[in-house]
Legacy VTK file of the C-alpha trace (Angstrom):
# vtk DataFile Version 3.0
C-alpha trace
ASCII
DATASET POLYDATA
POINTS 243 float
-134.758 16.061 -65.882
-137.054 17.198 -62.770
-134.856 17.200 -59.570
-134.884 13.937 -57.659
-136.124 14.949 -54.487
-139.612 15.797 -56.045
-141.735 12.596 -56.131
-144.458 11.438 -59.005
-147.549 12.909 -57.140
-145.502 16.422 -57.258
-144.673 16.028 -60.504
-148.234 14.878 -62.084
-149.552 17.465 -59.821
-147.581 20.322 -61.677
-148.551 18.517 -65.118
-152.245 18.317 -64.613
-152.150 22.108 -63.252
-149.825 23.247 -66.585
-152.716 21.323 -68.769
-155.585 22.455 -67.298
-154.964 25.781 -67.973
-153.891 25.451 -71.208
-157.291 23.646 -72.053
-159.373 25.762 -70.081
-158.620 29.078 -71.993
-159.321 27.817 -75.061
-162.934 26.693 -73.560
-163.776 29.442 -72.058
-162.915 31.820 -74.803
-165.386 29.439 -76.796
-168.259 29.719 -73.857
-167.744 33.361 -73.911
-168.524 33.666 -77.857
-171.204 30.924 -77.592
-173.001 33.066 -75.231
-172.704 35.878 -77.531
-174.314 34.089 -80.389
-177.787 33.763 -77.863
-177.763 37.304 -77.468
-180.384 39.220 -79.888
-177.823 41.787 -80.895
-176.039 39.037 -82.948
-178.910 38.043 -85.143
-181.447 35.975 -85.590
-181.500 32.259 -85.258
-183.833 29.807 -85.721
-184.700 26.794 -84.217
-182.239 24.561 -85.795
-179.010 27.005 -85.138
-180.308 27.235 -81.709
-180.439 23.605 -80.621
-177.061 23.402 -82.620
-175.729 26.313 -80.669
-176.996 24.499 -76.968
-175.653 21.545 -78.222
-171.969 22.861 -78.532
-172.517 24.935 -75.314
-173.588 21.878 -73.540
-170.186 19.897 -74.762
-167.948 23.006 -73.876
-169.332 22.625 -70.601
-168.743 18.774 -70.243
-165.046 19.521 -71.515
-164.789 22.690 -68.768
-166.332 20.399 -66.120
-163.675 17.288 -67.127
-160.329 19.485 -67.011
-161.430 21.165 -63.537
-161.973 17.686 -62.163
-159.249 16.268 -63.210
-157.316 19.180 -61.794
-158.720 18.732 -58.613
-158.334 15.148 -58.263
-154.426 15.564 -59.069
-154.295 17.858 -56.484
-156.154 15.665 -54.078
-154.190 12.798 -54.920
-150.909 15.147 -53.935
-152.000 15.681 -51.031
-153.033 18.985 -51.651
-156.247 19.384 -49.668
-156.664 22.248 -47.680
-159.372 24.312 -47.834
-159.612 28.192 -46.930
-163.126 27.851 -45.451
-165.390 31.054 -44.534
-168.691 32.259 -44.786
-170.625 30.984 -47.399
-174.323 31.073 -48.752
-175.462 27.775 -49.777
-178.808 29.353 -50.676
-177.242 31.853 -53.271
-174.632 28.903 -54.534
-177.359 26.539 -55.405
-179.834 29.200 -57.052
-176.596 30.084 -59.455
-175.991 25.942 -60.081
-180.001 25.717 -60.729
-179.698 28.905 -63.343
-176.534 27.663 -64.936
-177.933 24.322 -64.999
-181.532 26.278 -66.658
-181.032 24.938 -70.552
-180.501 21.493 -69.536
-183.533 21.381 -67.364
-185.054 22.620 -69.938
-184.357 20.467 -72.898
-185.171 17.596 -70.776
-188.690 19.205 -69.922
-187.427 18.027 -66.182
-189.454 19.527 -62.654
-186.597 20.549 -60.717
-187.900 22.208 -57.108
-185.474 23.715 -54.649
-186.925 24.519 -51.101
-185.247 25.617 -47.813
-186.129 25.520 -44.600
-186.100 29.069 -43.733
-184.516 31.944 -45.515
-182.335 33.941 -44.693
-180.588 30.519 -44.178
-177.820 30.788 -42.010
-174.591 30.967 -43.605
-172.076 27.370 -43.495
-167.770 27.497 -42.800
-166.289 26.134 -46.315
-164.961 27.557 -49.168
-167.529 29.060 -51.753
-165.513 27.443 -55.082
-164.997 24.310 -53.814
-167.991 23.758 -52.248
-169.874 25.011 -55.875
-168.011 22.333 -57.794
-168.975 19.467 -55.023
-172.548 20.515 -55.192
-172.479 20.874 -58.946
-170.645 17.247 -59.393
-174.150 15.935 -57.162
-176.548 18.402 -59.055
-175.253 17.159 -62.718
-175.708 13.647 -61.845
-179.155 14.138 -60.929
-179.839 16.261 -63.680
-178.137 13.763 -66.327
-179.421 10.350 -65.125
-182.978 11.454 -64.870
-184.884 10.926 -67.422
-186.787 13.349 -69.545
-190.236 14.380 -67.759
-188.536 12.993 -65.033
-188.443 15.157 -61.740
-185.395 16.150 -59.156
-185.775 17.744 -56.065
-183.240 19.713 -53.276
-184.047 20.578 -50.243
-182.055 22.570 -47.561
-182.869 22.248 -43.481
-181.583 22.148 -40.339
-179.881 18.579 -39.398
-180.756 18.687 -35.813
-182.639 21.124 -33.482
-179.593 22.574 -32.302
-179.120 23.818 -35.760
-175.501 23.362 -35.794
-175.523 21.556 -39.357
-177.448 22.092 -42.293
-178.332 18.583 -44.625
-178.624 18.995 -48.060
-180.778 16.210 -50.335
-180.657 16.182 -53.681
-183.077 13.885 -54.594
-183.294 12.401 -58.926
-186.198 10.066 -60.580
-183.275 8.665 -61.962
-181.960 4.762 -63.014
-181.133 4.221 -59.306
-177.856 2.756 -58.407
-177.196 -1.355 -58.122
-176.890 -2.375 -54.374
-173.835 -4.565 -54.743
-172.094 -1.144 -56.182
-173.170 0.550 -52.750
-169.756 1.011 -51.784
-167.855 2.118 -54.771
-170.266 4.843 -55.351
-167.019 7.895 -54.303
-164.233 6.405 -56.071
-162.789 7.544 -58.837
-164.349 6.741 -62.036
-167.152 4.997 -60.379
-170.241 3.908 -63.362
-172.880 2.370 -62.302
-173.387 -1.205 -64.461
-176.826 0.093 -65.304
-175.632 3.331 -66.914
-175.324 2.742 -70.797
-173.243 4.663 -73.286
-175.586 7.137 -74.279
-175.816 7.945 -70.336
-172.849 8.232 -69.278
-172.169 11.745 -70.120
-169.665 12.440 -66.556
-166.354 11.415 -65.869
-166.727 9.191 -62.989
-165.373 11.752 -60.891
-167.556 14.359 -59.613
-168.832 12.008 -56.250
-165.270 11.500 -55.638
-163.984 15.081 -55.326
-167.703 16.323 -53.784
-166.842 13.971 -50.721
-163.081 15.267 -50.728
-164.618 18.666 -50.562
-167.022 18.327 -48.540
-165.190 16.360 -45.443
-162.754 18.953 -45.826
-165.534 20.984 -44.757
-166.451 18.939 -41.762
-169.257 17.856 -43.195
-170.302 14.312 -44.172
-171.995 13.001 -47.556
-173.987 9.702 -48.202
-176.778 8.525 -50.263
-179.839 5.867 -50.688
-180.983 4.398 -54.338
-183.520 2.397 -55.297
-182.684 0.506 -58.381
-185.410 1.794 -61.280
-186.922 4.806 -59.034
-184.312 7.459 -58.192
-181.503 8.168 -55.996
-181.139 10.885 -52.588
-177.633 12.097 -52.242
-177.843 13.637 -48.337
-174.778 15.752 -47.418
-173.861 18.120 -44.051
-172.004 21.355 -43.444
-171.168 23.110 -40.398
-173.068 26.111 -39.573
-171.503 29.327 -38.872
-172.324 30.091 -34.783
-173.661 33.873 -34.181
-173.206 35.263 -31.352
LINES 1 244
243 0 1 2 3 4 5 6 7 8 9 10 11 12 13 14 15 16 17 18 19 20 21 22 23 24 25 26 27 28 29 30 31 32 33 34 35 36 37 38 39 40 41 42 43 44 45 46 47 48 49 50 51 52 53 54 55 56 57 58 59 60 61 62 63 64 65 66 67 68 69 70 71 72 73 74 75 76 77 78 79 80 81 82 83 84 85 86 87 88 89 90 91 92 93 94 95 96 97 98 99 100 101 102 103 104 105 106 107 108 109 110 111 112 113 114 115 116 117 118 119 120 121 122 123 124 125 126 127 128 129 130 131 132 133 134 135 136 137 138 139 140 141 142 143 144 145 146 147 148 149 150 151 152 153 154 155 156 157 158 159 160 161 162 163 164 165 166 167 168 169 170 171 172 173 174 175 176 177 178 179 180 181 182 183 184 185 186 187 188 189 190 191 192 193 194 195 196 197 198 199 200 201 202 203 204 205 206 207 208 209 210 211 212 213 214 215 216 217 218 219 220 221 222 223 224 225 226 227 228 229 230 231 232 233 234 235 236 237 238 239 240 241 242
């Protein structure tokens, strides 16, 4: 029997942490020999083993991607919030998302562009992990609700001329999002009533922790959709001040 004086969000909390890494592991002991199987040291493999190969690696990745956010929303849900913020490269975080991201983009034949402002970029106050999952959440949705040809677009700049926030778009050719769903958009297990089956490849968590994330950051996030034509997710971080 747990002790009395520990309440259900504690509790789950401590359950979701115990599962996750049990299931995690297992996964990434199977991305780790999945990757192996690409390399040319292994063999040859045609093109059949190959798209059967990206199609487990793409899966793993789903099931990696659904126990961390699950994690993450227990913890959020406990109260458990705080983030360790430094020094971070949102230049160098995104290039990584863009080449993890690289078979996807590929199999879909989509034009993805990523452009900044200036480079170096000055660095934002958050904390790298977190702040790679809520970009990665916004990223994947873009990525999986375009369509293939289809075309998404990021672009990193100053927010004002003081240049003490960056803004981030993230901008999809995508099925748009319903009006009259505006405002459920970041809660949990938000889908849009446009999204079919065979779309809706995410949890319906990924917006929720990327705003939990990213307000913990000082930062804001928002977005504007046009049903049919695409969707811009917009989000801010604090800039680090050099003396």
């Amino acid at each position: 029997m747990p002790p009395k004086n520990r309440d259900f969000n504690s509790i789950n909390a401590d359950f979701a942490n115990l599962t996750s890494h049990q299931l995690r592991t297992p996964l990434s002991g199977m991305k780790w020999m999945l990757e192996l199987l690409q390399k040319p040291n292994t063999g040859t493999l045609n093109k059949k083993q190959k798209d059967f190969i990206f199609k487990i690696y793409a899966l793993n990745e789903r099931m990696i991607a659904l126990v961390n956010d699950l994690l993450e929303v227990s913890r959020i849900e406990s109260g458990d919030t705080k983030l360790y913020l430094q020094p971070t490269d949102m230049v160098v975080i995104i290039r990584q998302l863009l080449m993890d991201k690289a078979q996807e983009i590929k199999q879909k034949n989509l034009n993805v562009s990523f452009t900044v402002e200036q480079e170096p970029f000055p660095v934002v106050r958050t904390e790298p992990i977190k702040i790679k999952q809520a970009i990665h959440n916004i990223i994947a949705n873009a990525v999986s609700y375009t369509p293939d040809n289809g075309k998404v677009k990021i672009d990193l700049r100053f927010k004002d001329e003081d240049r003490t926030m960056l803004v981030c778009s993230v901008t999809d050719s995508g099925i748009g999002i319903p009006k009259d769903q505006a405002g459920d958009v970041f809660e949990k297990f938000f889908r849009g009533s446009n999204v079919s089956k065979v779309e809706s490849v995410g949890t319906g968590l990924g917006l929720y922790i990327a705003k939990a994330f990213i307000e913990g950051s000082g930062g804001k996030i928002w977005f504007e959709s046009q049903l049919g034509k695409g969707t811009t997710f917009f989000f801010t971080l604090p800039i680090v001040r050099t003396k």
